[in-house]
C-alpha positions in Angstrom: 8.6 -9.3 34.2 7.5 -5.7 33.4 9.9 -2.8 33.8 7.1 -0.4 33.0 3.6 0.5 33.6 0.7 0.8 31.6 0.0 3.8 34.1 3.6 5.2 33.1 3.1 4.7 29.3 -0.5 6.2 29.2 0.9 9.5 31.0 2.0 10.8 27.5 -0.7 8.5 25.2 -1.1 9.4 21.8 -4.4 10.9 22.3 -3.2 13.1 24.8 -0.6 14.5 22.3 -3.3 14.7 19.5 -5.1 16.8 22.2 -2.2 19.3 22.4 -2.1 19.5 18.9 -5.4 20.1 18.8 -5.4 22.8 21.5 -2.4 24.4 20.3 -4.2 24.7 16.8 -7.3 25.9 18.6 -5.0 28.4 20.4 -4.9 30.0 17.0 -8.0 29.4 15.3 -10.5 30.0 17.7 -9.6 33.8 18.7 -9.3 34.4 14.9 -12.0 33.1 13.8 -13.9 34.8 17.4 -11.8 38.1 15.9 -13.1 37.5 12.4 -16.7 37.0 13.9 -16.1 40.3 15.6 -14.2 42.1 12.4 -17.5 41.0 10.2 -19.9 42.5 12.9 -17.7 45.6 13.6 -17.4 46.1 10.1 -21.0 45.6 9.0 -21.8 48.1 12.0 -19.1 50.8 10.6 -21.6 50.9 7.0 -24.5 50.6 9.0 -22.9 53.7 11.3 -21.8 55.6 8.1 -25.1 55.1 6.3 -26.8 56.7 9.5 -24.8 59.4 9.4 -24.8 60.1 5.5 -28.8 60.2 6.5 -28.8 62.5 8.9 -26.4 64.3 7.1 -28.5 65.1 4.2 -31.1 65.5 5.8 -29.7 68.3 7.4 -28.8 69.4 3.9 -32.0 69.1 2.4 -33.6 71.6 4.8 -31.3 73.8 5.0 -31.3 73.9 0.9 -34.9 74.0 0.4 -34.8 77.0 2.6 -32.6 78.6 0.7 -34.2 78.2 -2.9 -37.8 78.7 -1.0 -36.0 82.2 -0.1 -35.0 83.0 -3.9 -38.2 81.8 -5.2 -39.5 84.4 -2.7 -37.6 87.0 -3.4 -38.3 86.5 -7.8 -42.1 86.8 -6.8 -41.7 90.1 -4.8 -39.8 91.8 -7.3 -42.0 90.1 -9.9 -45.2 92.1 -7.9 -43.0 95.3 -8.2 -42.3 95.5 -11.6 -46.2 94.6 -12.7 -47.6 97.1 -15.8 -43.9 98.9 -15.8 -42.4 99.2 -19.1 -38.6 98.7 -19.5 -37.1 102.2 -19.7 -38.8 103.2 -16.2 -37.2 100.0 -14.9 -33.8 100.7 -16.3 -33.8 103.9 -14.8 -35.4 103.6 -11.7 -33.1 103.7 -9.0 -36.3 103.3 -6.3 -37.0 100.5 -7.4 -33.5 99.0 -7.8 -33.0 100.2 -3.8 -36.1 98.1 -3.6 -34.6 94.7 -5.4 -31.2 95.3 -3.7 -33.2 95.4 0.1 -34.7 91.8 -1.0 -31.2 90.7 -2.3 -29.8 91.8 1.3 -32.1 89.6 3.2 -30.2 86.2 2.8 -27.1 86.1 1.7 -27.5 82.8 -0.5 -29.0 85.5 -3.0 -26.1 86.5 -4.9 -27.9 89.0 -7.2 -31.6 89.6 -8.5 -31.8 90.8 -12.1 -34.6 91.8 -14.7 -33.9 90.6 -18.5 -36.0 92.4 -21.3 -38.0 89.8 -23.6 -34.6 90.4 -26.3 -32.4 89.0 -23.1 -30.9 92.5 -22.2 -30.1 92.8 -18.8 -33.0 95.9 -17.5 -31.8 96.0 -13.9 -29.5 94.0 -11.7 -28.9 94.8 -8.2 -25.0 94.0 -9.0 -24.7 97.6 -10.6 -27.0 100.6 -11.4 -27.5 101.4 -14.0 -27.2 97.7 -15.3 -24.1 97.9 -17.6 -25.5 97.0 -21.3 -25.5 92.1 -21.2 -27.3 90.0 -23.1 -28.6 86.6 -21.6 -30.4 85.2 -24.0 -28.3 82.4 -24.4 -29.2 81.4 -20.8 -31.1 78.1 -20.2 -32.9 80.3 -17.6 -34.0 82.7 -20.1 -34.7 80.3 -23.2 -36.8 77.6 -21.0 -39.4 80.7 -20.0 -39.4 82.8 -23.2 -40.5 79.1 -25.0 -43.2 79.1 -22.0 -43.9 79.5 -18.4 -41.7 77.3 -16.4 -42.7 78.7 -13.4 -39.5 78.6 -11.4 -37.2 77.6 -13.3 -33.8 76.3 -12.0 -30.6 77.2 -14.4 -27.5 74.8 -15.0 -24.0 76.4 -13.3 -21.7 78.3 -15.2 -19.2 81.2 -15.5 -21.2 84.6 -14.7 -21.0 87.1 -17.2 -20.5 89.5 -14.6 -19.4 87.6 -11.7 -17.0 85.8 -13.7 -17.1 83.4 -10.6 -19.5 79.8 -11.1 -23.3 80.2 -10.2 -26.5 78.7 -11.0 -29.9 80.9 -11.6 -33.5 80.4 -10.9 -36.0 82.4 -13.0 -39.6 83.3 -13.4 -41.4 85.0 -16.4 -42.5 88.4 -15.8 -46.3 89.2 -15.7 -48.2 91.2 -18.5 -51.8 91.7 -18.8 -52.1 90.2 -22.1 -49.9 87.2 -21.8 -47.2 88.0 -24.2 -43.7 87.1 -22.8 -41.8 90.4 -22.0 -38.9 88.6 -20.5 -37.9 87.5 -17.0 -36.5 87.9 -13.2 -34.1 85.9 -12.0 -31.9 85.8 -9.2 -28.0 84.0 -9.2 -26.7 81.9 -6.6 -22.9 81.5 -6.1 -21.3 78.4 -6.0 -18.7 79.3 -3.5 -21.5 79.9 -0.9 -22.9 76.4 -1.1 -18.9 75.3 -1.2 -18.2 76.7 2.3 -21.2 76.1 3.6 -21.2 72.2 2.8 -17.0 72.3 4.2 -18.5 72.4 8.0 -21.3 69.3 7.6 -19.2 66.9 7.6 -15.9 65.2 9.4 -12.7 65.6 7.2 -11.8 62.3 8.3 -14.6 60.9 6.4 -13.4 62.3 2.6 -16.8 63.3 2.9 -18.3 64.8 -0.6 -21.5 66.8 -0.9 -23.2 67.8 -4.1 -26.2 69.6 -5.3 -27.8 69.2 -8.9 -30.6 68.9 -10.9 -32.8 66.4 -11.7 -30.9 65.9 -15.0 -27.8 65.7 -13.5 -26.2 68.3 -13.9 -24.1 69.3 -10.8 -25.1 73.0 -9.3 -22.4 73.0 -6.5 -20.2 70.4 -4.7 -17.7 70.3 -2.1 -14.5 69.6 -2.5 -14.6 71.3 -5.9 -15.6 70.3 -9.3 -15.5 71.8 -13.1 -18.4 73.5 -13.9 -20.7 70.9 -16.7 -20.2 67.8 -15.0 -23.1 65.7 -14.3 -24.1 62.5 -11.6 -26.0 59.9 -13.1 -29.2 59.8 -11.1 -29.8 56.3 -11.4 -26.6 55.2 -9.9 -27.6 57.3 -6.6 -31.2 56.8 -6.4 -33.6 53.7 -7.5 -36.9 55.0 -6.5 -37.8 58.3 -7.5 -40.1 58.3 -5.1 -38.4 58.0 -1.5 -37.6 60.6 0.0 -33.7 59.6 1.3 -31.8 56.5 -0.2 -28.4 54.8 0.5 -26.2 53.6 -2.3 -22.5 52.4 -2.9 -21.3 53.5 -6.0 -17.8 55.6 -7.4 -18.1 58.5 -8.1 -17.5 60.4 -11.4 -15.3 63.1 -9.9 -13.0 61.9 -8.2 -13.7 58.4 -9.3 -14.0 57.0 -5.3 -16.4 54.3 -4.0 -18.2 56.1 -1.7 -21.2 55.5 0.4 -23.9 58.2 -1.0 -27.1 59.4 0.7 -29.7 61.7 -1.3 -32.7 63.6 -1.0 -34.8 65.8 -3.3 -35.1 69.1 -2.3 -39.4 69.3 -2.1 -40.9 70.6 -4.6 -37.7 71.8 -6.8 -36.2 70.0 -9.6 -33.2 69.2 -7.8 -31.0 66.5 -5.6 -28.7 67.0 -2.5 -25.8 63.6 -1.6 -23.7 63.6 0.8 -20.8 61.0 0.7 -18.4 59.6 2.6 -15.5 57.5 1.0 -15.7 54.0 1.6 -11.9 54.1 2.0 -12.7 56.2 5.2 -14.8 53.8 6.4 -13.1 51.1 6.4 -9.9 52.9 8.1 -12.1 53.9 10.5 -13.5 50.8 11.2 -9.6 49.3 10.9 -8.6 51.9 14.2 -11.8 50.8 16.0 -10.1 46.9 15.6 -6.5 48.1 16.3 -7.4 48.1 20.3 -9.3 44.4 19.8 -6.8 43.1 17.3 -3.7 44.0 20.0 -5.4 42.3 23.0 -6.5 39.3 20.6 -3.0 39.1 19.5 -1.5 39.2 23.2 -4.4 36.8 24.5 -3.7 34.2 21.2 0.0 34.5 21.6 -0.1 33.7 25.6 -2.7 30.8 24.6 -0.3 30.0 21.8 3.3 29.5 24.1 1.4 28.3 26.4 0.1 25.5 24.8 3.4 24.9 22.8 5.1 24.7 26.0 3.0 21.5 26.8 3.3 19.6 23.6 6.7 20.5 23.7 7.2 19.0 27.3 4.7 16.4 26.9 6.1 15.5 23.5 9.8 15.3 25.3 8.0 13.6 28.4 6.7 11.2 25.7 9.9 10.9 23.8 11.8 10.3 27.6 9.0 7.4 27.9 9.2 6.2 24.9 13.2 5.5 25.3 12.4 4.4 28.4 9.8 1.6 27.1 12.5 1.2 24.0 14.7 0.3 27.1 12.8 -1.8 29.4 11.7 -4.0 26.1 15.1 -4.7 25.2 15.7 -5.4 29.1 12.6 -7.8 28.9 13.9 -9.1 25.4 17.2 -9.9 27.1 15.6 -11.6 30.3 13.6 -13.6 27.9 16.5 -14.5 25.8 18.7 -15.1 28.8 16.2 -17.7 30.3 15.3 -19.3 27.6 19.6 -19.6 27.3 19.4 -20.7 31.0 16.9 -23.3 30.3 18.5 -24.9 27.2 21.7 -24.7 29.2 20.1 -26.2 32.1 18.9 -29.0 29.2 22.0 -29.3 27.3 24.0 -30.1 31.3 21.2 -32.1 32.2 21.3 -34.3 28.8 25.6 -34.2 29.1 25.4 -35.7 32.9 22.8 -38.5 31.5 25.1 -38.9 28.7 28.0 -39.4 30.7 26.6 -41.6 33.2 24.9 -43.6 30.5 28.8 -43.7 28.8 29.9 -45.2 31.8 27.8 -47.7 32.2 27.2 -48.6 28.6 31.4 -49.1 28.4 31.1 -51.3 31.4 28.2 -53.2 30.5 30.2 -53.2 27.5 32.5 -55.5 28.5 30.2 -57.7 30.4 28.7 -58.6 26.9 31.8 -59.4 25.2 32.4 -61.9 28.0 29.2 -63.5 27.3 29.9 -63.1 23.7 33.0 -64.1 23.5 32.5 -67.4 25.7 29.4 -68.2 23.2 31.2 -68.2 20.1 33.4 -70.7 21.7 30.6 -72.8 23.2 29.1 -73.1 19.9 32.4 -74.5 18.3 32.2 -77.5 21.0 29.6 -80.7 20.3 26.5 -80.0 22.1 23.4 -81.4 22.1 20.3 -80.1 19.4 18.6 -78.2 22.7 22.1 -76.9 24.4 22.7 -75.4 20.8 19.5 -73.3 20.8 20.0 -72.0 23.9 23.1 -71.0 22.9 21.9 -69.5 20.0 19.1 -67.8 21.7 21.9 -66.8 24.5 23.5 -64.8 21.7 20.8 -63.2 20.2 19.9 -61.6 23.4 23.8 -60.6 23.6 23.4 -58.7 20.0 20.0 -57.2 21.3 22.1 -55.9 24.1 24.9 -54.8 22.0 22.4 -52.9 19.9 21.0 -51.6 23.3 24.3 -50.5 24.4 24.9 -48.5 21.1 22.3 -46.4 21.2 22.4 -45.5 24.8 26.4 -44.3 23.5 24.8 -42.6 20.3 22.8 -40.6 22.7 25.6 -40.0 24.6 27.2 -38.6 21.5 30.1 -41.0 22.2 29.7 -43.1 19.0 32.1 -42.5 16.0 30.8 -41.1 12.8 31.8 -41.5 9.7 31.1 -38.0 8.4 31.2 -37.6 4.4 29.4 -35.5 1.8 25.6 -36.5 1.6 23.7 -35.9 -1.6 19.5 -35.2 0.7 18.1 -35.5 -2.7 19.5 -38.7 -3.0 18.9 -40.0 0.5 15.3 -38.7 0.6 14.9 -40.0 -3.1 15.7 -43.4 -1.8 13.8 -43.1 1.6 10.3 -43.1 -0.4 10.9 -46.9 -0.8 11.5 -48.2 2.5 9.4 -45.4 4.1 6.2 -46.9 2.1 6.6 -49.9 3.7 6.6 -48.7 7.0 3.5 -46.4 6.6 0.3 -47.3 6.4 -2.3 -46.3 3.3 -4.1 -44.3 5.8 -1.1 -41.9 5.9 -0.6 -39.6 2.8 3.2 -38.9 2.2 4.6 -35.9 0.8 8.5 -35.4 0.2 9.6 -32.3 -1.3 13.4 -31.3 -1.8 14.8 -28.0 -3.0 16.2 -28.4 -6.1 19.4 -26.8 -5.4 19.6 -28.4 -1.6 23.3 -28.2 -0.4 25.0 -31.4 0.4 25.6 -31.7 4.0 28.6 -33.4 6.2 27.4 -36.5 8.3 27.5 -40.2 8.8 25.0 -41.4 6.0 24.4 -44.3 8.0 22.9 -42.5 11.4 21.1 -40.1 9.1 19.3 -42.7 7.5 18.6 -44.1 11.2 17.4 -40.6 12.2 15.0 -40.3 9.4 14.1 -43.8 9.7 13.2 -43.0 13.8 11.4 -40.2 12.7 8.8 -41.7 10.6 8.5 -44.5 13.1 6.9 -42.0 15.4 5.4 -40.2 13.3 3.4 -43.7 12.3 2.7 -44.2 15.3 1.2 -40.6 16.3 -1.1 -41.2 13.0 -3.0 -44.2 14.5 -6.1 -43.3 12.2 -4.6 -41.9 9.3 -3.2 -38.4 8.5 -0.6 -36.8 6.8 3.5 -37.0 6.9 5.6 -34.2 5.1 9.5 -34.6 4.7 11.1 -31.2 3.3 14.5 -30.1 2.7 15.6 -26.7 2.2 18.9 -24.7 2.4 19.3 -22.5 5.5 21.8 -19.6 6.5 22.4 -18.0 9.9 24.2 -15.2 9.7 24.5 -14.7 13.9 23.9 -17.1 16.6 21.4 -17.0 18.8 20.9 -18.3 22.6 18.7 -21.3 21.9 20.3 -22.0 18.5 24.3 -21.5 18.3 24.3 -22.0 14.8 26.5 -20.0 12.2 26.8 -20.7 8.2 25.5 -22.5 5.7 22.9 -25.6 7.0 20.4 -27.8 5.0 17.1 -28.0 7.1 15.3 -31.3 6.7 11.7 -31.3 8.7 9.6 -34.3 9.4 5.7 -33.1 9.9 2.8 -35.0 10.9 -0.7 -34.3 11.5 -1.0 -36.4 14.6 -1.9 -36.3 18.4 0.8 -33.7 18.9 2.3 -33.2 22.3 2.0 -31.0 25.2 5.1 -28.4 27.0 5.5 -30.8 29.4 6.6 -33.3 27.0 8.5 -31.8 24.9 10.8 -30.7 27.6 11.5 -34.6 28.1 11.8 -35.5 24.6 15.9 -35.6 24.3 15.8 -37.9 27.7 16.9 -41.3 27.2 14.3 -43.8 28.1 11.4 -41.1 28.3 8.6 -42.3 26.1 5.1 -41.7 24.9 4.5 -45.0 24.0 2.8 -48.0 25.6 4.8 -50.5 27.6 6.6 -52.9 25.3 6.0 -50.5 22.3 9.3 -48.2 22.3 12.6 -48.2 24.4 12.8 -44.2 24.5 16.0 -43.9 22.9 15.3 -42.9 19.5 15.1 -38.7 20.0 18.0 -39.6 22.4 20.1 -41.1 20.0 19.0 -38.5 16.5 19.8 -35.7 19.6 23.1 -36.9 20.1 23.9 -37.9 16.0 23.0 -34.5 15.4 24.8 -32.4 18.1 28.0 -34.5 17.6 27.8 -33.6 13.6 27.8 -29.7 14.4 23.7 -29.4 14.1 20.8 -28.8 16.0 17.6 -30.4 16.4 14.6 -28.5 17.2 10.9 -29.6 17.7 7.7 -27.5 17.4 4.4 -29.7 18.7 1.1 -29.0 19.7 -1.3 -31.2 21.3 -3.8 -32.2 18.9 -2.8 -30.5 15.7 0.6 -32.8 15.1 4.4 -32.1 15.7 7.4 -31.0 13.3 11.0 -32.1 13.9 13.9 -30.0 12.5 17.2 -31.1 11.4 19.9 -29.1 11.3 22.8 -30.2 9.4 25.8 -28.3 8.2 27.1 -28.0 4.5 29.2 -30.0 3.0 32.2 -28.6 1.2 32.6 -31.2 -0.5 30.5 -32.8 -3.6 29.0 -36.4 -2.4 30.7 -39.0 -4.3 28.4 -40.7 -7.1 28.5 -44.2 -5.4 26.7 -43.2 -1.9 26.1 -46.2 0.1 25.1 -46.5 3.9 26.7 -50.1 5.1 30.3 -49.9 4.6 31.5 -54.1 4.8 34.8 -55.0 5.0 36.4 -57.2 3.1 37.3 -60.9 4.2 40.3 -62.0 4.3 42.4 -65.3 5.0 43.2 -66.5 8.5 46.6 -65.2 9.0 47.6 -68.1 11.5 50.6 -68.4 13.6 50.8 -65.1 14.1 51.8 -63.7 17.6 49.5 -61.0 19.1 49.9 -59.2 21.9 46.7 -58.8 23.9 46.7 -55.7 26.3 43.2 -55.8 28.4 42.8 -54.6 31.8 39.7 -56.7 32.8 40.4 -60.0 33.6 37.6 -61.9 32.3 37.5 -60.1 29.0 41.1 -60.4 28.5 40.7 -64.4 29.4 37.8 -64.7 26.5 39.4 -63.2 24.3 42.7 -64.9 24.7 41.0 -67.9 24.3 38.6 -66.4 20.7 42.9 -66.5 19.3 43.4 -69.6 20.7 40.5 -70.8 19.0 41.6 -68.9 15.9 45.0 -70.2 15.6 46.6 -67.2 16.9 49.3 -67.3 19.4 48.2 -64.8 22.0 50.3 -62.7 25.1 48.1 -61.2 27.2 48.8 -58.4 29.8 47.4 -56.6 31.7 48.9 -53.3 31.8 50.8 -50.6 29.6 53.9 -51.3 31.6 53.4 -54.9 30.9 53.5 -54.4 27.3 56.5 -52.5 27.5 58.0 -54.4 29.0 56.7 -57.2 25.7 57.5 -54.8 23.3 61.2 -54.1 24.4 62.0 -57.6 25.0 62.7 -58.4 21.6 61.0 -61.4 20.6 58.5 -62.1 18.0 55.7 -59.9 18.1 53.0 -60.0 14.4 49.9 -57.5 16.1 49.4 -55.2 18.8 45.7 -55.8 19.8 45.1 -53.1 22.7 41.4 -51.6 24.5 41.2 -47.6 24.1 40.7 -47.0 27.9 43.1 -48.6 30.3 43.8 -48.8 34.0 45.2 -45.8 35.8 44.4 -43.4 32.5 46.9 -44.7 30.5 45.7 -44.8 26.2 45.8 -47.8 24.2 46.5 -44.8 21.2 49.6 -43.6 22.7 50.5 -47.7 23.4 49.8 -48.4 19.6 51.6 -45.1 18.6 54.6 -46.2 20.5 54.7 -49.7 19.6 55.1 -48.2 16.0 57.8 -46.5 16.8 59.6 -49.3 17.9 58.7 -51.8 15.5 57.3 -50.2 12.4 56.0 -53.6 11.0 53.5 -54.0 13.8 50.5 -54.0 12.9 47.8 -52.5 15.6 44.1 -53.0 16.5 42.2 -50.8 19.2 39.4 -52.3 20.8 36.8 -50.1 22.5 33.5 -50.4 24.7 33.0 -46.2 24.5 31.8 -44.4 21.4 33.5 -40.9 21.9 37.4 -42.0 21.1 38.6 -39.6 17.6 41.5 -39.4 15.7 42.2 -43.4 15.2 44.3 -44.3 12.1 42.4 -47.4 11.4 38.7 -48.6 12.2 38.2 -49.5 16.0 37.1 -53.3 17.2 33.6 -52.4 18.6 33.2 -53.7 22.0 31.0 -56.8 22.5 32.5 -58.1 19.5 31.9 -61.8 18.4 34.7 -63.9 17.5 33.8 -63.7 13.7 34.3 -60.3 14.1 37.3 -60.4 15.8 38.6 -62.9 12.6 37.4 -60.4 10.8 38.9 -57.4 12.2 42.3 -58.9 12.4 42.3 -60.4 8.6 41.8 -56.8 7.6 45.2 -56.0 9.2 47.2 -57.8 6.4 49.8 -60.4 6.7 53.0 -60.2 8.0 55.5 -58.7 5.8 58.3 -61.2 5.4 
């Protein structure tokens, strides 16, 4: 029986959990690592953007530059034409030819002044003042590099202007003579502050931007935002190749100590640089407001992905958790079913064994009494003279009677009506002593293994039907061996600490399994096992009642029995006993005798037997023994005996009498009234408990009827 589906339980499998997971994951990772993808390329095309327009930039600034110093250079050759074969005194005092020099100053405004130096460095004429108030320059770079030699245009470091007293840079040529000598120069100054502002509007204040002219050795001319007049760019750092016309490079700058992004160009033919810069700081925040837009959306679109799949692992992971206690449920229903049929059919079992058992009691007491008829009149046949041949048919009349007996006691062992002696057993020592008559039942062709715990418990049973149930056991084992094999006998110590449908057991037990390797049985055997008469076994070979009867022993000594067989591969049989609480006593011994003692004749017995026939044999067995019998048939008969007063030696009484009276309650009453009587209880049933002396064991022989009442004593005078 199935409660649930394999449909139901693969709704929420464990694959399709690990494929939320997965996809809840993926909910993350995949739009970052698409956003990182776009980030990488976004950012990549911010520099690439930047670079383009640090490029454009400059070259913008490179034009407009070399313009400018073409213009200067320009305007020093003009005035340079103007001043040809002129000595300095005319110049100094010529205010023509300053108007002259000032008109060519006017004409860009990049030209912050053209001046004339003498070949001592004295300032001759400068279009800042006329006359030229009395300055040296011939500290100048400008003036020094062309009085050494002709430099041809020749472009000054910045400084401080003598004059100005505001930064500039000059350029300078070397005046013309007719013989060659030096006889100074004309320059022209250009301010810083006009590059400054002009630089200001190129670029994007967004950008940090930075633009900077200078020479070829370094040395910065002018630069926006400011700088200190003297400080120099490594050239290197900005350009690699000389030779191209615009480069890109990433490096910090020396000023203001940024990483920027720097683009350069030499100014043609001139002995100087132009860069323009942005930060690399600004490029990246611009780059990080281009992703803001992106990054939101990613964010919302990852976040919906995101709940939603958490929302289905959540639900599927409580749909699988709902299934899951579901399954846990319908398995416990389905172990319960299981355990509840497998009760139903030991139960059906157990009732069907009790019914045979208590028809088999009923018959067994009655047939019972039939043989201790036939017994009883053959004892008393034998006593009489009879010829040789009469004699052996008596003899074989009586053996038959015994087989029957024996017959009769197993069918009542299986009926678990027999009575047991229960007492401490020492396994070690029964199993010890078992390897002697168990080698004589088993062939060579069986191996034999025996194997006891050391510390094996004693257990509490009837050593005698113990020894009988081991001895059964090996029997079939034998016989399920026909070619050889092997038989194990183990004992080991066993606790249960709850009982269980198929096996109420609770406590301390000793375990004692009988394996053999031999033709094993199939299910439809071993249910039929426990049945009395059911055999295996060919005709004449077995009477069925040995499981039977070690089923019975074992369930009427507080054990189970179980057996685990399969066909082909052999069978094991399980004992069960309980512990003993008791220590077994050194002398064990499994055939109890009583002890024989004289006839007591004379003596009067009372003889209280409801069946005719046996109360007639056995009246006559006393007769026979010298015994003065009174036999009734009833319990109001024998009270009727027993109040009358007269002599009266032994009570001699079945258990079961007509209309349910107890020859127990007779004996117990008997005592009461005469405390000297001495009692016997015969029996054809099995199951009777609780008797203060040993029962007469219907069929009984008259020797054993001597027997039983010599042990009674004699009469106490």
């Amino acid at each position: 029986m199935k409660l649930v589906g394999p449909e139901v339980l693969a709704a929420v499998s464990p694959a399709r959990l690990r494929s939320l997971k997965v996809l809840c994951v993926a909910s993350v990772v995949a739009p970052a690592i698409v956003f990182s993808a776009y980030a990488y390329i976004t950012y990549d095309s911010a520099h690439r953007a930047a670079e383009a327009k640090a490029l454009h930039l400059v070259a913008m600034l490179q034009e407009h530059t070399q313009r400018v110093f073409e213009t200067i250079q320009l305007a020093l050759y003009h005035t340079d034409r103007l001043l040809v074969g002129m000595p300095d005194d005319i110049i100094r005092n010529s205010h023509d030819l300053w108007s002259q020099m000032k008109a060519t100053q006017l004409t860009g405004p990049q030209i912050g002044s053209v001046f004339v130096l003498g070949a001592d460095g004295s300032d001759v004429l400068n279009t800042r003042a006329f006359p030229s108030p009395p300055t040296n320059f011939s500290d100048r770079d400008y003036f020094l590099a062309q009085k050494e030699s002709d430099a041809g245009l020749f472009l000054g470091g910045s400084y401080i202007g003598k004059i100005s007293k505001v930064p500039i840079f000059n350029f300078s040529i070397r005046r013309s003579s007719g013989d060659g000598r030096f006889n100074g120069i004309v320059g022209s100054s250009a301010f810083v502050d006009y590059f400054q502002k002009f630089y200001a509007t190129v670029g994007d204040v967004q950008d940090d931007f930075s633009v900077v002219l200078l020479r070829s050795d370094g040395d910065i001319l002018a630069r926006y935002p400011e700088f200190t007049v003297g400080q120099k760019l490594d050239l290197t750092d900005l350009r690699r190749d000389s030779a191209a016309a615009h480069q890109i490079r990433y490096t910090s700058s020396p000023v203001d100590n940024k990483s920027r992004l720097y683009a350069s160009a030499k100014i043609g033919n001139f002995p100087a640089y132009i860069t323009f810069s942005i930060a690399r700081g600004a490029i990246i925040r611009e780059w990080t407001r281009d992703l803001a837009v992106p990054a939101g959306v990613g964010i919302v679109i990852t976040a919906a992905l995101l709940l939603l799949t958490l929302f289905a692992l959540r639900r599927a992971q409580r749909e699988g958790l709902a299934i899951q206690q579901l399954k846990d449920v319908a398995q416990s229903l389905n172990e319960e079913i299981q355990r509840r049929q497998k009760a139903e059919t030991s139960l059906l079992q157990s009732q069907k064994l009790d019914a045979l058992g208590r028809i088999t009691s009923g018959i067994a007491h009655d047939f019972n009494n039939l043989l201790m008829i036939i017994s009883g009149s053959l004892s008393l046949a034998k006593k009489q003279q009879a010829a040789p041949r009469l004699r052996r048919l008596l003899e074989a009349c009586e053996q038959a009677t015994e087989r029957g007996a024996a017959l009769i006691r197993q069918l009542l062992a299986f009926s678990r009506g027999q009575t047991l002696r229960p007492v401490a057993v020492d396994v070690r020592r029964v199993l010890a002593d078992g390897e002697t008559w168990i080698g004589r039942i088993i062939t060579e062709a069986v191996q034999i293994e025996i194997a006891c715990e050391d510390d094996v418990w004693p257990v509490f049973a009837d050593l005698t039907q113990l020894e009988s149930a081991l001895l059964n056991l090996v029997v079939n084992a034998r016989d399920a061996m026909a070619g050889g094999g092997r038989l194990t006998i183990k004992a080991r110590n066993v606790t249960f600490a709850e009982r269980q449908a198929t096996r109420p057991l609770f406590g301390d037990y000793v375990a004692i399994a009988v394996s053999d390797s031999g033709s094993g049985m199939s299910e439809e055997v071993l249910g039929k096992v426990f049945e009395p008469f059911f055999t295996t076994k060919g005709l004449g070979k077995g009477t069925g009642l040995g499981l039977s009867q070690i089923h019975g022993f074992i369930q009427q000594s507080g054990g189970d029995i179980s057996i685990i067989s399969e066909a082909g591969k052999g069978t094991t049989v399980t004992l069960y006993l309980p512990r003993s609480k008791e220590m077994p006593s050194p002398e064990q011994a499994s055939m109890q005798h009583a002890a024989s003692l004289p006839l007591q004749n004379e003596d009067v017995v009372l003889v209280v037997e409801d069946d005719d026939a046996v109360r007639k044999t056995i009246v006559e067995q006393l007769y026979d023994l010298a015994y003065r019998p009174i036999a009734v048939r009833s319990v109001e008969e024998a009270r009727g005996i027993l109040s009358a007063g007269g002599r009266l030696d032994i009570l001699l009484t079945d258990y079961t009498l007509a209309g349910g009276s107890n020859g127990m309650e007779l004996a117990r009453e008997a005592k009461k009234q005469r405390p000297e009587l001495r009692t016997l209880i015969m029996t054809a049933s099995l199951d009777i408990q609780n008797l203060s002396g040993t029962p007469l064991r219907k069929p009984f022989t008259q020797a054993e009827l001597q027997r039983a009442l010599a042990s009674l004593g004699s009469r106490r005078s």
